[in-house]
N, C-alpha and C positions, 0 to 999 in steps of 0.2 A: 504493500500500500504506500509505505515513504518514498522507493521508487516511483511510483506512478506521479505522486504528488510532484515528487521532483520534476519528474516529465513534465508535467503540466503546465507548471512553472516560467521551466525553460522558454517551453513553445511560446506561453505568455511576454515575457519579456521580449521575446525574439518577433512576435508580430507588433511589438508597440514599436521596439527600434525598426522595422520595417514601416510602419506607418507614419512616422517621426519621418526618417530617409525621403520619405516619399512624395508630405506634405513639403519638406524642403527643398527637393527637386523641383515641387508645382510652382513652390512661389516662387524661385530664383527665374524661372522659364516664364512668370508671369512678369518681373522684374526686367526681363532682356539680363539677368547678372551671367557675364561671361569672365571667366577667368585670362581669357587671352587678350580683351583689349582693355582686361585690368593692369598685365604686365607690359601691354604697347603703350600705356598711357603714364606708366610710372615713369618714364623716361624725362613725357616733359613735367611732371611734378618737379623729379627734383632737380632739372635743369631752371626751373621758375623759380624755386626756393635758394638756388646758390648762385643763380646769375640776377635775378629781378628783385629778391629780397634780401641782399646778404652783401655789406656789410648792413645792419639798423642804423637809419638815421638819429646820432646820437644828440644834435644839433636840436631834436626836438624835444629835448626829455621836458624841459620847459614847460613849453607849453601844452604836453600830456600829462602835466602834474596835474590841474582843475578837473579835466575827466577823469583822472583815480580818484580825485577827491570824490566827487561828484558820483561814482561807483560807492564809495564807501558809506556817501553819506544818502544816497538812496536805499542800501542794504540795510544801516544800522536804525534809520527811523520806521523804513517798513516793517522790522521784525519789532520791535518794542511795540509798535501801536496793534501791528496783529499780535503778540504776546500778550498784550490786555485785552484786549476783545476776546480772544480764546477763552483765556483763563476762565469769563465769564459763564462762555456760551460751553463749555468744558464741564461746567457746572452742574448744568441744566442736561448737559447730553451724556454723562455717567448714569449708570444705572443706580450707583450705592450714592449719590448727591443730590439729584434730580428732584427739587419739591413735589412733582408730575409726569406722567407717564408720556401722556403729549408735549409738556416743553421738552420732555429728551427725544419724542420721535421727532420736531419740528428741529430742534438744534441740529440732530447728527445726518438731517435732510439739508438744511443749509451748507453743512460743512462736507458733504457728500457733492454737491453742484459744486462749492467753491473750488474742490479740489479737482473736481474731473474738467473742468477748463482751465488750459495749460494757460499762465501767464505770460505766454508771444500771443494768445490769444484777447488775454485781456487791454494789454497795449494797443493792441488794432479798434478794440472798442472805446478804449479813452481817450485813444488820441484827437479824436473830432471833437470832443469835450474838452480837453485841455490842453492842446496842441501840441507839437513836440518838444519833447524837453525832460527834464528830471521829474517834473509832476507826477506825469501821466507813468514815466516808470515807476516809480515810488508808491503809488496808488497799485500798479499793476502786482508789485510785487508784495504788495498787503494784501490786497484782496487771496491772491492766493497762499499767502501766509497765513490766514485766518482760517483755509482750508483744513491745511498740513496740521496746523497746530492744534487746533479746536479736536479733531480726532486723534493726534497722538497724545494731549493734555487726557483726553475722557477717557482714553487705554488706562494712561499712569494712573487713573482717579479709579478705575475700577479695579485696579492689583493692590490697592491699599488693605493695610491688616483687619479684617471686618470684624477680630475677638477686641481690639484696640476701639474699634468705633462703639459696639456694642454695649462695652466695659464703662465708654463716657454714656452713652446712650441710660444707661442704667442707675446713673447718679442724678435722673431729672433734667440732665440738662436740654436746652434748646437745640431746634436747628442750627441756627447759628454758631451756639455756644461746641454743637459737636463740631462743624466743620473746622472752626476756628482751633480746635482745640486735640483730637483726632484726627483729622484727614491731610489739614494745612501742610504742618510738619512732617506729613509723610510723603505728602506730591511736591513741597517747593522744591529737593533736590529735582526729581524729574521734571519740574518747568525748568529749572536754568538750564539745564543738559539738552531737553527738545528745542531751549530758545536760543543757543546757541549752536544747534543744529541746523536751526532755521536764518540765521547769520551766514551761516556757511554757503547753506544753499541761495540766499540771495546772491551773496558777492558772484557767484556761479550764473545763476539767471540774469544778474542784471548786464552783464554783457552782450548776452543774446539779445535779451531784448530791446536794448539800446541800439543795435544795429538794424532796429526798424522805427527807431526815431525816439528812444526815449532817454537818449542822453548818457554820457557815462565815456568809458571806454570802449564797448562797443559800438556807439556811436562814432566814433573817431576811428574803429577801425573802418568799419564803411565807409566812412567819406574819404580816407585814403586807399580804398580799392578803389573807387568812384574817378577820385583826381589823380590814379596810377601811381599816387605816392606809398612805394610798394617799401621801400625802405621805411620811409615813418609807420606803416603797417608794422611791419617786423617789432621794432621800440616797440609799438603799442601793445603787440603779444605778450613780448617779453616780460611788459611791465606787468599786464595779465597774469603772465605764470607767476611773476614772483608775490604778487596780489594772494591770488588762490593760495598757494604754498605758505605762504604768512598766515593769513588767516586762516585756515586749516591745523598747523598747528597748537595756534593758540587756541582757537576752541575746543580742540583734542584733551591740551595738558589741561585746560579747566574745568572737562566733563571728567575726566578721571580723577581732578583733585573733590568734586562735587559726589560724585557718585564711587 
C-alpha cells in the first residue's frame, strides 16, 4: 500500500511540473518571448550602457540633489500620514479590536481596493487634480500606503496575546482602557517595523512613479532619456542605488533593534 501511495504521488507531482512547463511554454508563445533575439539584442544593451551612458555626468550631482531631496521627502511624509490613518482604520479592521462586525468588514474592504490599485496607477488619476509634481506623488504614495499598512497593522493587531487582553478585560476595565492598556504595547513594536517597511517601499515607488510626472528622481531620470542626457541619466541611477541601499539598511538595523 506505501508503494502504491508513493506511486501516486510521484505521478502527482510529475503532472503538476508538466502542467507548470506547459502553462509557461503558452505564455512565453503568447508573449513573442524568444530567447535568440534576447541574446541578439544584448549586444546593443551593453554597447548603450558603456558607450551612451558611461562615464555619469558628475557635473550634475548639483542639481540632482532637490530631486533626492524631493524622493525623500515624498516617501517620509507619505508613510507617516498613511501610518496614522492605518493605525486607525487597523482598529476597526482587526477582529480582536473592532467595536463592530461591519466597521471591520467596511475597513478591511477599503484597505482591500487601496491596495489592489498599484500606485503608477494612482498618479495617472491625481495628476489632473494636482498636476505634476511632488503632490500628486506624495498623495499617490499614501493612498497606497494606507492600503499596505491598514492590512498588515490589522495582521499584527490580530497575533496579539488574547490571555493578556482577556486578563485586563477581567479587571472591569473599558474599551479603551483595554486597548490602551493590553493591545497598544503589544502592536507598537509591529507599527514601527511595518512603518518602516512602508518607508522602504516608498523610497522604491517613488521613483517609478515620478517618471510619469510626479516628481523626485524619477522624474529626472525621464527627462534625461527625453533630452538624451544619457550621462546625467546614469548620476541619477547611481544616486538611486545608493538612495535605496541607504535607506534599506537603516530601516533593517531598526526593525531588528525594535523587534
Amino acid at each position: 500500500m506505501s508503494y502504491e501511495r508513493c506511486d501516486d504521488m510521484r505521478w502527482k507531482k510529475f503532472l503538476l511540473i508538466l502542467v507548470l512547463v506547459a502553462i509557461t511554454v503558452w505564455s512565453m508563445a503568447g508573449i513573442d518571448f524568444s530567447i535568440k533575439e534576447i541574446v541578439s539584442g544584448m549586444g546593443e544593451v551593453i554597447r548603450f550602457i558603456t558607450v551612451d551612458m558611461i562615464p555619469p555626468d558628475i557635473s550634475s550631482l548639483f542639481d540632482l540633489m532637490q530631486p533626492l531631496l524631493d524622493t525623500i521627502y515624498m516617501s517620509l511624509v507619505a508613510v507617516v500620514v498613511a501610518a496614522v490613518i492605518s493605525f486607525v482604520l487597523a482598529y476597526l479592521a482587526s477582529s480582536i479590536t473592532t467595536p463592530h462586525p461591519i466597521l471591520q468588514i467596511a475597513a478591511r474592504g477599503v484597505a482591500s481596493i487601496l491596495r489592489t490599485i498599484p500606485d503608477m496607477v494612482w498618479v495617472l488619476l491625481l495628476v489632473p487634480a494636482y498636476g505634476l509634481g511632488t503632490l500628486a506623488g506624495t498623495m499617490a504614495l499614501l493612498i497606497a500606503g494606507v492600503g499596505l499598512l491598514t492590512r498588515s497593522f490589522a495582521e499584527a493587531l490580530d497575533e496579539v496575546d488574547k490571555g493578556q487582553l482577556e486578563a485586563v478585560k477581567a479587571t472591569g476595565a473599558s474599551w479603551l482602557q483595554t486597548m490602551s492598556r493590553a493591545v497598544l504595547p503589544q502592536f507598537l513594536p509591529q507599527f514601527v517595523s511595518w512603518s518602516l517597511f512602508g518607508l522602504d517601499t516608498n523610497v522604491r515607488s517613488s521613483t517609478m512613479i515620478g517618471m510619469v510626472g510626479a516628481g523626485g528622481l524619477g522624474f529626472a531620470i525621464q527627462s534625461g532619456i527625453k533630452l538624451f542626457q544619457f550621462e546625467e541619466v546614469t548620476m541619477a541611477i547611481l544616486m538611486t542605488v545608493v538612495l535605496f541601499i541607504g535607506i534599506e539598511m537603516i530601516t533593517t538595523k531598526l526593525r531588528r533593534r525594535i523587534i
